[in-house]
N, C-alpha and C positions, 0 to 999 in steps of 0.2 A: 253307790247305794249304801247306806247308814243299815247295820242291822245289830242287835242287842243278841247275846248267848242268854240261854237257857234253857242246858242241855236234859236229855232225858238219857233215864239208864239204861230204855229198851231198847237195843239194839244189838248185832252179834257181830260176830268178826269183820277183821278188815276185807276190803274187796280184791281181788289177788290182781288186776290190774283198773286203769283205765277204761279199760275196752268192752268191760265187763256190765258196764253202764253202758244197756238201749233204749231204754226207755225213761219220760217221766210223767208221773199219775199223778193226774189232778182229784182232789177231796174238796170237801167242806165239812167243816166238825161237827155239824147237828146238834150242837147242844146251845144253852140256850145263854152263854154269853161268853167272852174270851178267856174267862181270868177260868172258870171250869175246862175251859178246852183244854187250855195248857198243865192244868192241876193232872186233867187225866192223861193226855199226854208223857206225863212224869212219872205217875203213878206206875209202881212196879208190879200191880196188881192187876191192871189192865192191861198187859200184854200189846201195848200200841204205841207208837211213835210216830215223826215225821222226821223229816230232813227240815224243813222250812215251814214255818207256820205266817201268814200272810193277815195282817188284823184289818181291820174296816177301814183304817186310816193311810191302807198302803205301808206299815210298820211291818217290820221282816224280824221274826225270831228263828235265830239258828239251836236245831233242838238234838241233832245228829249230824254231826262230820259227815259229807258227801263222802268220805272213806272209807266208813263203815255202813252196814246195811239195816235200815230201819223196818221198822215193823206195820209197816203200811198197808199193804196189797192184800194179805192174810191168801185165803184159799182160794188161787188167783190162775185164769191160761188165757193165752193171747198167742193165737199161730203156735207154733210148736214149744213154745215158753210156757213153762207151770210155776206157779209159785213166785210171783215179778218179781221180790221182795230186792233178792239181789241183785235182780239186772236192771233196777231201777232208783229213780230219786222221785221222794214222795213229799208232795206241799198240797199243804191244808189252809183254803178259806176259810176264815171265820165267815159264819153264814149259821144260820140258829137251825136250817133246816127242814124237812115237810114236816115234821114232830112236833117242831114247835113253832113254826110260824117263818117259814120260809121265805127269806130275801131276795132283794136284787141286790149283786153283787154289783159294790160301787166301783166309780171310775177309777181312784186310786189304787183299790187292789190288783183290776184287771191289767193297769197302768205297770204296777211293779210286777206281775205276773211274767207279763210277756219280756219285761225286762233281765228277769231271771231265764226264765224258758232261752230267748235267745243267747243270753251265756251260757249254758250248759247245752245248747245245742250243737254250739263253736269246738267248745272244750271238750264233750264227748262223741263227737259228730256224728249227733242222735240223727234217723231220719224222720222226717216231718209228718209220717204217719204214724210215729211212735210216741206222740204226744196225745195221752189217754183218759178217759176218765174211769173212775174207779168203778163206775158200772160198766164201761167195754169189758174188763176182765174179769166182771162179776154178777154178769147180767142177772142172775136167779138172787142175789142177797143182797144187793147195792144198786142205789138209783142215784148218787150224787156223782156229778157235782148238778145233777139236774137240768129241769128244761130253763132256767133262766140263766145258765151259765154262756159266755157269750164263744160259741166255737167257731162261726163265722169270722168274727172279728179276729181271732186269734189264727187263724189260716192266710189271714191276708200278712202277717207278718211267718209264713212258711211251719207253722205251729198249728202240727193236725189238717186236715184235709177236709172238701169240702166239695161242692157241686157246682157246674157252670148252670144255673137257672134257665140260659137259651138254650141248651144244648140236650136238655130232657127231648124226649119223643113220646109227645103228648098221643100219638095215633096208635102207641102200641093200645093193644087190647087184653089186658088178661085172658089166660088160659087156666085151662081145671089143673096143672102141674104148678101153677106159682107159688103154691106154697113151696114144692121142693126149689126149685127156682130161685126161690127167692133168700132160701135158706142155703143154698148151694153160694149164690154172690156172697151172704155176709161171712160163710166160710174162708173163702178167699179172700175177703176184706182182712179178716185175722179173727173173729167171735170164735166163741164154741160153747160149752153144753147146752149141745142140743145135737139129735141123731137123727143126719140126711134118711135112713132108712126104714125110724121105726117115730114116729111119731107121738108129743107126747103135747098137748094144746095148752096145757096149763103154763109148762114152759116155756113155747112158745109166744106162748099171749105177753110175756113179762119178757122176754128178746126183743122183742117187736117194738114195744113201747118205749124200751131202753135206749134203740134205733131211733126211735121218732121224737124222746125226746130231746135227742142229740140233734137232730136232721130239720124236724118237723115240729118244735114245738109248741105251737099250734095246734097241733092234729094227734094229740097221745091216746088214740084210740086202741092200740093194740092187735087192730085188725093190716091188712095188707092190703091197701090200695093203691091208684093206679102211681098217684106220684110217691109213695112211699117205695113199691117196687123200681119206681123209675129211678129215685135218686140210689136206692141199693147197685143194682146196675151198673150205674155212673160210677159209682165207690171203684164199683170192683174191678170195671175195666182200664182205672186209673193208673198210669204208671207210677204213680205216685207212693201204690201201696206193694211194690213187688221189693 
């Protein structure tokens, strides 16, 4: 895989090993063309980096040494992890965004995506639930990489997790407790802010939809219905995510 440097200064110390690296978070840059992405990227003003920047064309810029820690993830928790920044590697789709007019991400980038994802899964023997988007870690401030990003597709090459479709149980019935329920699975999936014991709907409502439109996007209603609970469920009982 051919890729061009051009690095950016934001970034901070080296990573004290290997091992230290378990996750990687997926973006899209939301602005509204490449050559701005990578300008802000650069920019020492903006307080943001990536490790890899991925263009429309399946083009790979290297903006941060996998060795040092990029400023990606910002105000970030996933399972007992706050702040990913360091115990991850962070690549940016170019993608203009719901801002400005929101893409499908083409075949080529997905193409080198997964190409990179499974080096760096080998190499840091990330596991497959820990391939993330930047709204899993940021549900309340962050909706990218969005409902058109392709997460199914990327599970079948062991990158991120996913649901067996036959294996729902269509005859469950909701109950007057799903919300706790249901908020209790995405806990153990690895989500968080949000508190199993004191309720708060606004947040809520924008978990939910960050869920679905990861899961379900299709259906980004915000509300918790029957297959949105059911594929939660699925998530959580998965071995896939312990």
């Amino acid at each position: 895989m051919k890729q061009k440097f051009d690095l950016s200064p934001n970034f901070s110390m080296k990573r004290n090993s290997k091992k230290s690296v378990k996750f990687v978070i997926i973006h899209y840059t939301g602005m509204q063309s490449e050559i701005e992405s990578i300008n802000r990227l650069k920019d020492k003003n903006s307080l943001v980096s990536c490790h890899y920047l991925i263009n429309r064309s399946g083009k790979v810029t290297l903006m941060v040494p996998e060795n040092t820690v990029a400023w990606h993830a910002g105000k970030s928790k996933w399972k007992n992890f706050k702040n990913l920044n360091k115990y991850s590697i962070g690549i940016e789709l170019v993608n203009k965004g719901h801002k400005f007019g929101y893409q499908n991400f083409t075949n080529l980038q997905i193409k080198c995506l997964i190409y990179i994802c499974k080096r760096l899964k080998k190499k840091y023997n990330i596991k497959s639930s820990n391939f993330l988007g930047h709204s899993d870690i940021a549900p309340l401030r962050k909706i990218d990489p969005g409902e058109k990003f392709p997460w199914k597709s990327l599970s079948k090459h062991n990158l991120g997790i996913w649901y067996n479709e036959k294996k729902l149980d269509y005859n469950f019935k909701l109950k007057k407790q799903v919300n706790y329920l249901f908020f209790k699975n995405l806990y153990k999936i690895g989500y968080r802010y949000f508190n199993l014991r004191k309720r708060d709907k606004k947040k809520e409502t924008k978990i939910i939809k960050v869920f679905q439109q990861k899961y379900l996007p299709k259906n980004v209603s915000g509300k918790i219905d029957q297959k949105t609970f059911k594929i939660c469920h699925f998530l959580a009982s998965s071995k896939k995510i312990s």
